[in-house]
Every structure is written in C-alpha cells, then in structure tokens.
C-alpha positions as CSV (number, residue, x, y, z in Angstrom):
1,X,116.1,100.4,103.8
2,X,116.7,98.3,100.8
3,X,115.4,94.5,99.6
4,X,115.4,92.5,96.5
5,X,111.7,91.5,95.0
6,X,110.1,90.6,91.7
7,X,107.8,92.8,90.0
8,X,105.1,91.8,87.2
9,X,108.9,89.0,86.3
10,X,111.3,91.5,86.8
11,X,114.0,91.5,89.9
12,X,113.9,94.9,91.4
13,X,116.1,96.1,94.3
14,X,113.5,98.7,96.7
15,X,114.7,101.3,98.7
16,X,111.8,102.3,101.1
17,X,111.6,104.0,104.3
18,X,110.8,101.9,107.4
19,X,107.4,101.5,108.2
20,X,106.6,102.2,104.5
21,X,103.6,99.9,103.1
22,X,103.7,98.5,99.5
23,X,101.1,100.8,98.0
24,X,103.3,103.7,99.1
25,X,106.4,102.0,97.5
26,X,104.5,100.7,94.2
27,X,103.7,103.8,93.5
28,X,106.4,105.9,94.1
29,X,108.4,103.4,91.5
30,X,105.8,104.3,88.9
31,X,103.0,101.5,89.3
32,X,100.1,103.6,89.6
33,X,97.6,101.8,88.7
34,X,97.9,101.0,92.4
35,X,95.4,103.2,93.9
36,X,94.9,104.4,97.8
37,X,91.2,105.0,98.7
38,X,90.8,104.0,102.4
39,X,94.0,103.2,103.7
40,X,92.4,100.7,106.1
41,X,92.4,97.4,104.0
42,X,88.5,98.2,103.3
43,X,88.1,99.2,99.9
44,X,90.1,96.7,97.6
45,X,91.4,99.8,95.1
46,X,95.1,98.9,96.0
47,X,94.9,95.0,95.2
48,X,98.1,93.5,93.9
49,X,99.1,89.7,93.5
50,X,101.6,88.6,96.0
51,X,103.1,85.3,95.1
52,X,99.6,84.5,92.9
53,X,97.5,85.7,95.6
54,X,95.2,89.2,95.8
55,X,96.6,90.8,99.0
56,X,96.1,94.9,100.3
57,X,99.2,96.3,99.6
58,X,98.2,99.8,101.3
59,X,98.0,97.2,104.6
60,X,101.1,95.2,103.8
61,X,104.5,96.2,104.8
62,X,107.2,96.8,101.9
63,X,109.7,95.3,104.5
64,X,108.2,92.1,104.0
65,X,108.7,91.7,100.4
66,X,112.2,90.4,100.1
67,X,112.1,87.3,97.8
68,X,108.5,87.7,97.1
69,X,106.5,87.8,93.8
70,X,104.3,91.2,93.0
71,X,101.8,91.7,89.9
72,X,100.0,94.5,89.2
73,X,97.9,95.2,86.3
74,X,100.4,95.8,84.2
75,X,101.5,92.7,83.7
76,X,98.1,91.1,83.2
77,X,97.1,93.8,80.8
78,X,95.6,91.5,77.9
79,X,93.5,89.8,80.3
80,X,92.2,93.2,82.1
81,X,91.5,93.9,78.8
82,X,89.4,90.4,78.3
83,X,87.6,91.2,81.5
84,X,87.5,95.3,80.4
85,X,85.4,94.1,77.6
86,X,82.5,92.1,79.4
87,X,82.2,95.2,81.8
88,X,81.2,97.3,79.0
89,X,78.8,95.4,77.5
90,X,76.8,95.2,80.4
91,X,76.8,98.3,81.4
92,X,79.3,98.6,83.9
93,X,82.1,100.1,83.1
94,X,83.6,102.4,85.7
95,X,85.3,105.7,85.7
96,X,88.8,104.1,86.3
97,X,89.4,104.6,90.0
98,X,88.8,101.0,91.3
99,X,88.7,99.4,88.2
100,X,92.4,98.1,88.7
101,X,92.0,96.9,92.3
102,X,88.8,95.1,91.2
103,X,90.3,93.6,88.2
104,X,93.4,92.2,90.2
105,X,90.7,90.4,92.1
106,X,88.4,89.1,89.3
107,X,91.5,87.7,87.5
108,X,92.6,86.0,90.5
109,X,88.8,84.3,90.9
110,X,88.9,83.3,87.5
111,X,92.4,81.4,88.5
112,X,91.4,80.1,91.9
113,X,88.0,79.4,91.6
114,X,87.1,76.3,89.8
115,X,83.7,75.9,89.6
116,X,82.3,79.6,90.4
117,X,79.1,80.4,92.0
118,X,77.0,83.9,92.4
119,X,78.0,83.2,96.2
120,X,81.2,81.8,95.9
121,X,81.8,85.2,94.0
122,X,79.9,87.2,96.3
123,X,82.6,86.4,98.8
124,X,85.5,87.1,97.5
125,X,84.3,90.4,96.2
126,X,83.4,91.3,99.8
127,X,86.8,93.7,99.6
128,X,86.1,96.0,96.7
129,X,84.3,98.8,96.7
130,X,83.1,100.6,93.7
131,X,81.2,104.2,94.2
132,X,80.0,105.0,91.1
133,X,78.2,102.4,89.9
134,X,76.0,99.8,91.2
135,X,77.1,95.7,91.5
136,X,74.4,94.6,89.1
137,X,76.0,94.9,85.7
138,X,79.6,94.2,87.3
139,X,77.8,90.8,88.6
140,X,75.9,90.2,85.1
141,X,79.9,90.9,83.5
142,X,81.8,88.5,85.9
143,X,79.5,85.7,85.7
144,X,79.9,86.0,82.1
145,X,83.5,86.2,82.4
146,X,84.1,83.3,84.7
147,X,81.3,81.3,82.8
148,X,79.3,80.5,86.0
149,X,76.0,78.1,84.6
C-alpha cells in the first residue's frame, strides 16, 4: 500500500503493508527516535505529533495518514534540547529510552496548555512511563520549563 503524508515539513510518499501501524512505518524510514516499549498504547515511548497533537503511533494505523501532518523529535530538536537542559539540572535525566516519547509530550503541554498546573500536568503525563528514574526531578524540571507559579 502506498499514501502521501508530511513528515517533520516534508511530503513523503509511504509504502507500508496493510495493517501496518505508524511506529512500524516511522521507523523502518529511519525515524528512530520513535521507540516501541508496550505495543498497547500504555507507555507513551512512541509519541509523535499528528496534525499538532501527541497521538500513539504504535496504536495508530499508517493507513490513516494520507494528508496528515507527522513530527517527531527531529524536527523539534532545539527545543528538546531547551527542555533536555532543565532535565539535567534537576537530576533527571534519563538513559534515552523514553526520553523522546516523553519530550513529544512535554513540548506539546508547553503549546496547549496555557496556564499549567502540577495537576493539569499530572494528567496529561498519565501516558508516559519512564523506568529508570523516579517522577520527582522530571516534575521539579517541567514545572520549571512550563513556568508553572
């Protein structure tokens, strides 16, 4: 099967096999910063933008990308970066693993959420799973990031 998409700007025509979900596809066209960990929606570690929004591509179909819009980290790299740098000084950088999923979903907050709260972050978090660290010092670095009073 084939379609015609956007990735991070760029038009890309797919050829994927039916049935085939977008963390699959991503990946095997050299994105791999989109990681598989659960493969049941529960973990966050395959989080991409589709059109602006954080979405589970290892739960989404690649047949239902034709005229959509895709980010991955690599097109937000500067501010992964940003973010990358409040993680470390608290104490909470990761070993890499889920860092990309959970960064595609940070950066969206920081879009989407307009006045952020320690609860109003809480929630949307509820998706990503890290397991080699504990949510203290990633909590201490978002609410720095976002600028949560």
């Amino acid at each position: 099967m084939q379609l015609e998409t956007t990735i991070n700007g760029n038009t890309v025509t797919l050829d994927f096999a039916a049935g085939e979900f977008l963390s699959e596809t991503l990946r095997r066209y050299g994105y791999l910063s989109v990681k598989e960990g659960c493969d049941t929606g529960s973990c966050g570690l395959c989080t991409v933008w589709l059109d602006g929004k954080p979405t589970l591509s290892c739960s989404t179909l690649t047949a239902r990308m034709q005229g959509h819009e895709i980010t991955t980290i690599e097109a937000l790299a500067g501010e992964a970066e940003e973010f990358a740098r409040f993680l470390v000084a608290e104490g909470a950088e990761q070993c890499g693993f889920c860092a990309p999923g959970f960064a595609m979903t940070v950066l969206a907050m920081k879009r989407e959420l307009k006045e952020p709260t320690v609860t109003s972050i809480n929630h949307y978090l509820a998706g990503n799973l890290c397991r080699c660290s504990g949510y203290k010092g990633q909590m201490r670095a978002i609410v720095k990031y976002l600028g949560v009073k």
